[in-house]
ZAVOFI-602388 format. One record per residue (C-alpha): residue number from 1; residue in three letters; z negated, x, y. Coordinates in steps of 0.02 Angstrom, whole numbers. Each point is the difference from the previous one (the first is absolute). Layout:
<sites>
  pos  code      zz      xx      yy
  NUM   ALA       Z       X       Y
...
</sites>
This chain:
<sites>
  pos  code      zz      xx      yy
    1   UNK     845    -737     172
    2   UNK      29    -116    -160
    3   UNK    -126     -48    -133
    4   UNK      -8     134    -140
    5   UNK     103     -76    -150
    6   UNK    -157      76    -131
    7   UNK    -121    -127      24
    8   UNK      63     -88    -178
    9   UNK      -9     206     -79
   10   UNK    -179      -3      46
   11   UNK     -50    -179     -46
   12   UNK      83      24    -197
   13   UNK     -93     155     -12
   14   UNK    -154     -88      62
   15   UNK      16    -120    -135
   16   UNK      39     126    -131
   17   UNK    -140     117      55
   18   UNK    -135    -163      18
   19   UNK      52     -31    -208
   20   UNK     -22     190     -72
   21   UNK    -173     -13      69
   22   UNK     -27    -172     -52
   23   UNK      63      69    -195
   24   UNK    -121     160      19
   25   UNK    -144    -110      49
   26   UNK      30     -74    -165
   27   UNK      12     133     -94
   28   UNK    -142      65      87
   29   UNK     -94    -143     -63
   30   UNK      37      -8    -157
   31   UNK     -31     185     -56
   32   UNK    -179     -21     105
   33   UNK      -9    -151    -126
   34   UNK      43     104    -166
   35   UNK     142    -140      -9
   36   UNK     163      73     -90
   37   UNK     -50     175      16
   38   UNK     112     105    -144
   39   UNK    -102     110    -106
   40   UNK     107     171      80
   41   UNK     -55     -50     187
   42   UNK    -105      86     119
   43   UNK     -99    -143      89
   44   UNK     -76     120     114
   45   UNK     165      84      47
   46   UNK     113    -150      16
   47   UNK    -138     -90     106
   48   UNK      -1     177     134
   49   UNK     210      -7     -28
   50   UNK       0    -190      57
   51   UNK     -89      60     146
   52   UNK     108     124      76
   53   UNK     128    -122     -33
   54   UNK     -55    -129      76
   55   UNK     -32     114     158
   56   UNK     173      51      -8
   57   UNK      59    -178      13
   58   UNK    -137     -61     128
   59   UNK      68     166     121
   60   UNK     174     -72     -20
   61   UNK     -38    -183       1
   62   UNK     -84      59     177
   63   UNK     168      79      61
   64   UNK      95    -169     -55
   65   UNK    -148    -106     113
   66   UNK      18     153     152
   67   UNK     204     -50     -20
   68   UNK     -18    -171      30
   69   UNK    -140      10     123
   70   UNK     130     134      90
   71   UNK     153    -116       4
   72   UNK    -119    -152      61
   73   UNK     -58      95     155
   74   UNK     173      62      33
   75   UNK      74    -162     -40
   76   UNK    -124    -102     108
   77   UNK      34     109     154
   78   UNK     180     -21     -32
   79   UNK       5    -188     -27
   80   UNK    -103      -5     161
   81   UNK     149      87     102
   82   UNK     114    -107     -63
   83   UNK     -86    -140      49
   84   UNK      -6      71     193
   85   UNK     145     -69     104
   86   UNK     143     112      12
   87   UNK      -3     -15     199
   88   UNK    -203      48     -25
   89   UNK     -29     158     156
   90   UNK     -56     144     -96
   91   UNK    -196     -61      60
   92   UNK      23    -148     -97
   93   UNK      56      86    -172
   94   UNK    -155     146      46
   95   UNK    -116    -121       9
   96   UNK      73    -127    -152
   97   UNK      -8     168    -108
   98   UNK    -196      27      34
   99   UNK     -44    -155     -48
  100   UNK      95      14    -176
  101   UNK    -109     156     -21
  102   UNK    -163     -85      66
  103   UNK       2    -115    -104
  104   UNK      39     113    -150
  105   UNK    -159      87      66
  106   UNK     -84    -171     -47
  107   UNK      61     -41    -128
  108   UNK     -10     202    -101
  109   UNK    -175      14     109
  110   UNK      52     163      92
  111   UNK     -26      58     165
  112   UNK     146     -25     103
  113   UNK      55     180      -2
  114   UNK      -7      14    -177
  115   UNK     107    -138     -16
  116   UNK     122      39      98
  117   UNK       6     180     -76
  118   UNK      11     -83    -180
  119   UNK     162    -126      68
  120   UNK      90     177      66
  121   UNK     -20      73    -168
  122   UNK      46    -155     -94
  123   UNK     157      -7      87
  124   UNK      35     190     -23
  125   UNK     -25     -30    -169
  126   UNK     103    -156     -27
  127   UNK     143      67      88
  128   UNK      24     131    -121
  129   UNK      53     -73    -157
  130   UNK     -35     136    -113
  131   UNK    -164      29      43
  132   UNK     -54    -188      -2
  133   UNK      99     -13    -149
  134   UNK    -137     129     -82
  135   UNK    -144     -90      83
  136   UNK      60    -174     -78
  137   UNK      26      70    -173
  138   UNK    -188      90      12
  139   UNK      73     202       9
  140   UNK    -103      34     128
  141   UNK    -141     -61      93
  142   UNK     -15     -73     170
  143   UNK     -73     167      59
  144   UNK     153      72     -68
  145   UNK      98    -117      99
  146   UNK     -97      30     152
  147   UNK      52     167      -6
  148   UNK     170     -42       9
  149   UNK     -10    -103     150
  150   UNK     -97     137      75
  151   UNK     115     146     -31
  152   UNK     158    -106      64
  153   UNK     -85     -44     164
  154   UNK      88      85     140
  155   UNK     167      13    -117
  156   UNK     149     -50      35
  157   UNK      66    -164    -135
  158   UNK     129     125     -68
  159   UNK    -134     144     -27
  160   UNK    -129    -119     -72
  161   UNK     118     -68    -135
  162   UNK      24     181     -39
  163   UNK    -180      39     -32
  164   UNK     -19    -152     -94
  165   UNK     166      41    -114
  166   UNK     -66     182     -19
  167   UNK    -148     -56     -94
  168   UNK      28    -195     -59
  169   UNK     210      48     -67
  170   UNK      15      71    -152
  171   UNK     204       0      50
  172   UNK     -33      73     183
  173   UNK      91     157      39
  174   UNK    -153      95      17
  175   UNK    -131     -99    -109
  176   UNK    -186      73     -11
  177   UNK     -45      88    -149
  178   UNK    -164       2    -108
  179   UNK     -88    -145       0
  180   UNK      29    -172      70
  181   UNK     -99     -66     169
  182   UNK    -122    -124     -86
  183   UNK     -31     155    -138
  184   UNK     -68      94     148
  185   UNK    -165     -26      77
  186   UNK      34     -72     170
  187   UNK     -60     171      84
  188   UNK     125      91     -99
  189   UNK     129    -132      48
  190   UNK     -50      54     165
  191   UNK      30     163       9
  192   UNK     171     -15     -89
  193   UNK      62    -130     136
  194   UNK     -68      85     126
  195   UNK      79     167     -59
  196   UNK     162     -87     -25
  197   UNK     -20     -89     176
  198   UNK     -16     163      92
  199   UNK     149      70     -57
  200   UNK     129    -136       8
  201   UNK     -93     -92     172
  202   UNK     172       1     144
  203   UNK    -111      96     123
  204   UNK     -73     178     -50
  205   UNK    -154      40     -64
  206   UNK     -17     110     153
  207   UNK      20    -120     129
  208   UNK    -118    -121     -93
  209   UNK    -140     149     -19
  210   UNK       1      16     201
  211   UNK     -28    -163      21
  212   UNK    -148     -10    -125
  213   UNK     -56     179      88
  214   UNK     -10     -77     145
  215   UNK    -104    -154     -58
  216   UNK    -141     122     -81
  217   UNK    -192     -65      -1
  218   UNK    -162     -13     -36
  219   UNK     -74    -173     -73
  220   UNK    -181     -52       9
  221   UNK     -50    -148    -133
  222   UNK    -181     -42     -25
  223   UNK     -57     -53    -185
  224   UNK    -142     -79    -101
  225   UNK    -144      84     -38
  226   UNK       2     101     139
  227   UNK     154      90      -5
  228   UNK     156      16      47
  229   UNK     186      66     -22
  230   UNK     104     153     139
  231   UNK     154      16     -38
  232   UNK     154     113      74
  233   UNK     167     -64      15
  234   UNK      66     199     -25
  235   UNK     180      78      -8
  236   UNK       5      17    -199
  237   UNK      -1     181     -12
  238   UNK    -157      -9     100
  239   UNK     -91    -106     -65
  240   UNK      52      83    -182
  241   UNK     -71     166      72
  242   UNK    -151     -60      69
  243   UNK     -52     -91    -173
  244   UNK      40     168    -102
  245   UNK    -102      88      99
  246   UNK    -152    -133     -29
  247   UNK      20     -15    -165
  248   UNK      34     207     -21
  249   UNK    -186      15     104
  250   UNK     -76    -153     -94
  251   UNK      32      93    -158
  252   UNK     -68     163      49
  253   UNK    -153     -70      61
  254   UNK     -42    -106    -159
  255   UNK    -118     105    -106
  256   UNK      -9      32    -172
  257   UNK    -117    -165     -64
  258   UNK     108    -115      61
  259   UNK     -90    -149     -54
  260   UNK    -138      71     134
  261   UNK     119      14     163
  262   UNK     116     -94      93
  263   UNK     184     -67     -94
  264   UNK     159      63      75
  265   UNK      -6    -175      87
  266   UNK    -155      24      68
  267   UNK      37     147      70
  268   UNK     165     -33      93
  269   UNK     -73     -99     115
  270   UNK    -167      93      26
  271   UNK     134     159      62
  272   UNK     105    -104      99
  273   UNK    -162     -84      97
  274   UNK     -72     201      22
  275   UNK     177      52      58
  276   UNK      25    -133     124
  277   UNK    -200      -8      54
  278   UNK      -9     214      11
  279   UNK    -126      19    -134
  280   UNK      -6      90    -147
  281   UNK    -168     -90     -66
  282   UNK      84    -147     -65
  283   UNK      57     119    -130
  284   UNK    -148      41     -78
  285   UNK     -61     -41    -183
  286   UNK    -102    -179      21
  287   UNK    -109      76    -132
  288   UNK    -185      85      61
  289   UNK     102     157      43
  290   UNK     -46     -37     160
  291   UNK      65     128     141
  292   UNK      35     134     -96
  293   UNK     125    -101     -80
  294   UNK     112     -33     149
  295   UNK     173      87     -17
  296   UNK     156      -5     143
  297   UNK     150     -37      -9
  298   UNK      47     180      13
  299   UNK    -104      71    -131
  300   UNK      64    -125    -140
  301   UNK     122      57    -115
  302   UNK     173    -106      13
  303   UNK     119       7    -137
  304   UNK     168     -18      33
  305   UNK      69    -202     -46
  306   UNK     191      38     -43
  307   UNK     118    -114      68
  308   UNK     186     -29     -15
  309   UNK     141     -24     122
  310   UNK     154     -74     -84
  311   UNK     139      59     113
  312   UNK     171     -58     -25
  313   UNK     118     176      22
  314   UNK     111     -55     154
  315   UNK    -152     -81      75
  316   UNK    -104     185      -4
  317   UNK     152      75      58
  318   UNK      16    -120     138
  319   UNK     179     -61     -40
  320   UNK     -76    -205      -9
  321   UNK    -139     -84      21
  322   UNK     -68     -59    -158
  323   UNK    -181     -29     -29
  324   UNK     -97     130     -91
  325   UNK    -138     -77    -126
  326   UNK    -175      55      36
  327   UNK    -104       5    -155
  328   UNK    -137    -146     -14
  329   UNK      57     -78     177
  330   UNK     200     -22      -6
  331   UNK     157      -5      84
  332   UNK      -8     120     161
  333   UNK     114      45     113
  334   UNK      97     152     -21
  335   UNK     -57     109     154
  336   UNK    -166     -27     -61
  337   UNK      53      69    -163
  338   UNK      87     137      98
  339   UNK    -153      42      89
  340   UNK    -100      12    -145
  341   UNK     100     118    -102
  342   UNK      50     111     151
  343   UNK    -181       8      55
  344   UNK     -50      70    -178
  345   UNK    -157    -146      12
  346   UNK    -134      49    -136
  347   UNK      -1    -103    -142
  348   UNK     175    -101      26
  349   UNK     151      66    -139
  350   UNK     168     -26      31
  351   UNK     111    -103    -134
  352   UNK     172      10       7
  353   UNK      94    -145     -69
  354   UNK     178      15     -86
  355   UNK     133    -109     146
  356   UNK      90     -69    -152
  357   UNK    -128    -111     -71
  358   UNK    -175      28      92
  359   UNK     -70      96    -164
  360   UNK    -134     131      45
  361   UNK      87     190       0
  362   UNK    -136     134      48
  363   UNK    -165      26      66
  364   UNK     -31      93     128
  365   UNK    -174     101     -52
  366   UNK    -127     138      54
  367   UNK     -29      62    -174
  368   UNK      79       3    -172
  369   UNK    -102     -51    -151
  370   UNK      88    -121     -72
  371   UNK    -138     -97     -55
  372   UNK     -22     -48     182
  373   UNK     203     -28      47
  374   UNK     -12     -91    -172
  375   UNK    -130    -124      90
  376   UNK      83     -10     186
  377   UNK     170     -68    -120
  378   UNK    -111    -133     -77
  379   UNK     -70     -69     144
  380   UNK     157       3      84
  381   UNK      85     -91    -145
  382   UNK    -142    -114     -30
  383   UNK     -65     -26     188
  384   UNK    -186     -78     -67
  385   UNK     -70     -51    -165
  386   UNK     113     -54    -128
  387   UNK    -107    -113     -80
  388   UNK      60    -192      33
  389   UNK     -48     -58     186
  390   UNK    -116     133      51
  391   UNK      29      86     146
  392   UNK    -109     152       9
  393   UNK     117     123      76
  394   UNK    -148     132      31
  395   UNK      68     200     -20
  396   UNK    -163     -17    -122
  397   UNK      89     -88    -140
  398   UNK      30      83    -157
  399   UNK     154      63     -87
  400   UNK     -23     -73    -182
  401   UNK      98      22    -167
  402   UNK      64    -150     -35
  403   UNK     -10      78    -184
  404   UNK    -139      77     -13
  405   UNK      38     204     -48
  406   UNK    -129     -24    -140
  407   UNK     144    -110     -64
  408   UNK     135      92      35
  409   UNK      16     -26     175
  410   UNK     113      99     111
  411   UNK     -28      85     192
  412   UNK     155     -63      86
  413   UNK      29    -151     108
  414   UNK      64    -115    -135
  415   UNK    -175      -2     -69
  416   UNK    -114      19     159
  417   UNK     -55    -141     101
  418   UNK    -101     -39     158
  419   UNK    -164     -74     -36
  420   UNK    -159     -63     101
  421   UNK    -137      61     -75
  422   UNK     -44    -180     -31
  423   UNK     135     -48    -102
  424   UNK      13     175     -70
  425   UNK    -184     -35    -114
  426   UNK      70    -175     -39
  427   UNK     169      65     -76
  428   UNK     -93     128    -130
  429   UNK    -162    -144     -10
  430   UNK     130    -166     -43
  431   UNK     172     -19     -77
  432   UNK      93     -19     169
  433   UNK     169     105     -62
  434   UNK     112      85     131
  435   UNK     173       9     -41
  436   UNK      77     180      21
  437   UNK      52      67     162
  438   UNK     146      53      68
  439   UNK      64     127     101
  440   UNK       9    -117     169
  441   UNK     -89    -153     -71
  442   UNK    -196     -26     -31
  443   UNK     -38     -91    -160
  444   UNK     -24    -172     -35
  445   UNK    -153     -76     -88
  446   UNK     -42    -105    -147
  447   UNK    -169    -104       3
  448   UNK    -103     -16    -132
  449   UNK      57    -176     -50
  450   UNK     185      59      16
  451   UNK      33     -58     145
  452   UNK     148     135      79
  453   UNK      11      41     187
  454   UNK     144     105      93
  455   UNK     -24     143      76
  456   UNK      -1       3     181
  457   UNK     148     106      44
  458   UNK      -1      69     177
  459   UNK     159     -40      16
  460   UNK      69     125     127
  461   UNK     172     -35      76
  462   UNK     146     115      59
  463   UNK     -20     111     138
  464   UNK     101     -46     147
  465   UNK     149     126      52
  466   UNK      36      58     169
  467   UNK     135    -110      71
  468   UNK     186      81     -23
  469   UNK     -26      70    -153
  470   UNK     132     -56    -108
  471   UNK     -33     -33    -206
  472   UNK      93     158     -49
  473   UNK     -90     115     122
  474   UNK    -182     -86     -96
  475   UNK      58      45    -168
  476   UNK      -6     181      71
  477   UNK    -151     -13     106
  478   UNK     -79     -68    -142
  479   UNK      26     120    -129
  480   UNK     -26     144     136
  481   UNK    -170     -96      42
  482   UNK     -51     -12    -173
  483   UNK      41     174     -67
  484   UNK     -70      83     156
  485   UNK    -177     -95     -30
  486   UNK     -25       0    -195
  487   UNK      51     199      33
</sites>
């Protein structure tokens, strides 16, 4: 591996970012001091805009540092190779490499795992130019570029480079859409990678889901204060099912002062612990209710948490393989998918997806008001809040007018939006401003201070075809496919 070619990128814009804060400090100063203040300005204002700009410049000023720090580890461990005699035995050149990262452990003060986890990522990173290219210009963070070096692990060089064009190449074949990877928050980043991962990774979903099936568990760690964390390493679409059904419970049990009982987070784990210990006490109201209070699991009304399966339309029929999309968890594997839709499981809805582009084509449904499809198409288009870098992907979000209908506000996609309730009372309490919606693409925002951020597209990509199925036989299949399912 060479040194990264960047390091002179990073240490310009180090310089450059170092002098915009030096000239906001002054400003700063001087409008504290009522020095040169115009008669038209807003001291107040200016002094909470210098602020937010001088946080935007101190996060990218930190990606320049995590750049530099980045090519230093991976250029220390490097020169240390080269330094090894070519005739070292491979003992010699394991042993020559621990000590590079030892004393990097020193010298950063981490433990020696941690080090040596930070020198894999930092050459990850660095050997992908367009992504350390983004970290050494600040447009993204180094949690950004962790995720990079995270989601290539296991990948072939080829098949990383192709993530890496995907969503750092504007001039790639198949560039992301929506907004850019340091617009994102890093979970969001995430869960794009990830979902892009998963369906371009050389070995199938399938075979990797055995593997992780097989690999299932329970872990046990204690915590301060006396308490401590269980989790479940699960098959997704059971783990998905068993937290529907504790949240679905945890809402029927909550009673009608809420401010008097238990939170929804409360209560999740007060079911699981009664499920797993065989009691239905540990349901009861904490209040004086006292044991006429207790209700079971059995008696407590459960509504129904909708979730949807995005199935590709080969990959239901069984002509490929191509993960399905499970709503709030992520790429699956297609006989899951299969399973779930020809099993008729309560509270999952089928979404076909068009094989020319990946655009949403019908829901599959129980019922239909079309207030309620109307919903099922937002979520799927939006996939969690809209509002910038939240993630709240709960079936309990709203579907807003982005108009209000006071103000002439339309009922149709182009104007409906998902939003936490959260964020829903901030948009009608501040002047955050969606932008409209479209027909497969959430809105984007605009902050009170007119600052402008993308919205995050969910980018689907083409279906895959069955193999032997030649372009003109598609055009056919695809017009047959698409008639047949808006008919």
């Amino acid at each position: 591996m060479g040194i990264s070619g960047g390091d002179g990128v990073a240490t310009e814009g180090l310089h450059a970012a170092v002098a915009a804060l030096d000239s906001l400090g002054r400003e700063d100063a001087f409008l504290a001091a009522g020095v040169g203040v115009g008669a038209g300005v807003d001291v107040l204002q200016r002094r909470y805009e210098i602020r937010l700009e001088r946080l935007e410049l101190t996060a990218r000023l930190e990606a320049q540092l995590a750049a530099v720090k980045a090519s230093d580890a991976a250029g220390a461990v490097w020169f240390q190779q080269a330094m090894t005699p070519p005739d070292a035995s491979v003992h010699d050149r394991t042993y020559a490499e621990m000590s590079a990262i030892e004393e990097i452990a020193g010298v950063l003060t981490l433990s020696s795992a941690a080090a040596g986890a930070f020198v894999e990522q930092s050459r990850r990173v660095c050997a992908l130019p367009p992504a350390f290219e983004a970290l050494s210009t600040g447009a993204m963070s180094w949690q950004h570029a962790r995720i990079v070096a995270d989601e290539t692990e296991g990948l072939t060089p080829d098949a990383a480079q192709a993530l890496v064009a995907h969503f750092f190449d504007p001039d790639a074949a198949n560039p992301a859409r929506g907004a850019a990877p340091g617009d994102l928050a890093p979970s969001r980043f995430r869960a794009r990678a990830r979902a892009w991962r998963e369906r371009h990774h050389p070995e199938s979903i399938g075979k990797r889901h055995a593997k992780g099936a097989a690999d299932r568990r329970m872990e046990y760690t204690p915590d301060r204060d006396g308490m401590a964390w269980l989790s479940l390493y699960l098959p997704g679409d059971t783990a998905c099912a068993i937290w529907n059904r504790t949240t679905a419970t945890a809402r029927g049990l909550q009673g009608p002062d809420e401010t008097r009982t238990r939170t929804l987070t409360q209560l999740r784990p007060d079911i699981a612990a009664s499920l797993l210990l065989g009691t239905g006490k540990a349901l009861a109201g904490e209040s004086e209710a006292g044991p006429a209070g207790v209700i079971a699991i059995g008696k407590v009304p459960a509504p129904r948490a909708d979730v949807l399966v995005t199935v590709p339309v080969f990959s239901l029929l069984g002509l490929t393989d191509e993960p399905a999309v499970l709503d709030g968890f992520g790429p699956v594997p297609a006989s899951m998918a299969r399973k779930l839709v020809a099993d008729g499981a309560d509270s999952f809805y089928r979404v076909l997806v068009d094989p020319r582009d990946g655009a949403p084509l019908e829901i599959g449904r129980q019922n239909y008001r079309i207030t309620e499809t109307i919903k099922r198409w937002i979520r799927m288009r939006d996939g969690k809040c809209t509002f910038p870098g939240c993630t709240n992907r709960t079936p309990d979000n709203d579907t807003d007018h982005l108009t209000a209908w006071k103000h002439g506000g339309t009922t149709n996609v182009s104007n409906l939006a998902q939003l936490c309730p959260r964020h829903h009372r901030l948009k009608h309490n501040s002047q955050w401003t969606p932008d409209p919606a479209a027909r497969n693409e959430p809105p984007g925002w605009t902050s009170p201070t007119g600052r402008h951020y993308k919205p995050e597209h969910p980018d689907p990509q083409p279906t895959h075809w069955p193999p032997g199925v030649l372009p003109r036989q598609r055009s056919i299949l695809e017009e047959a496919l698409v008639l047949r399912l808006a008919g």
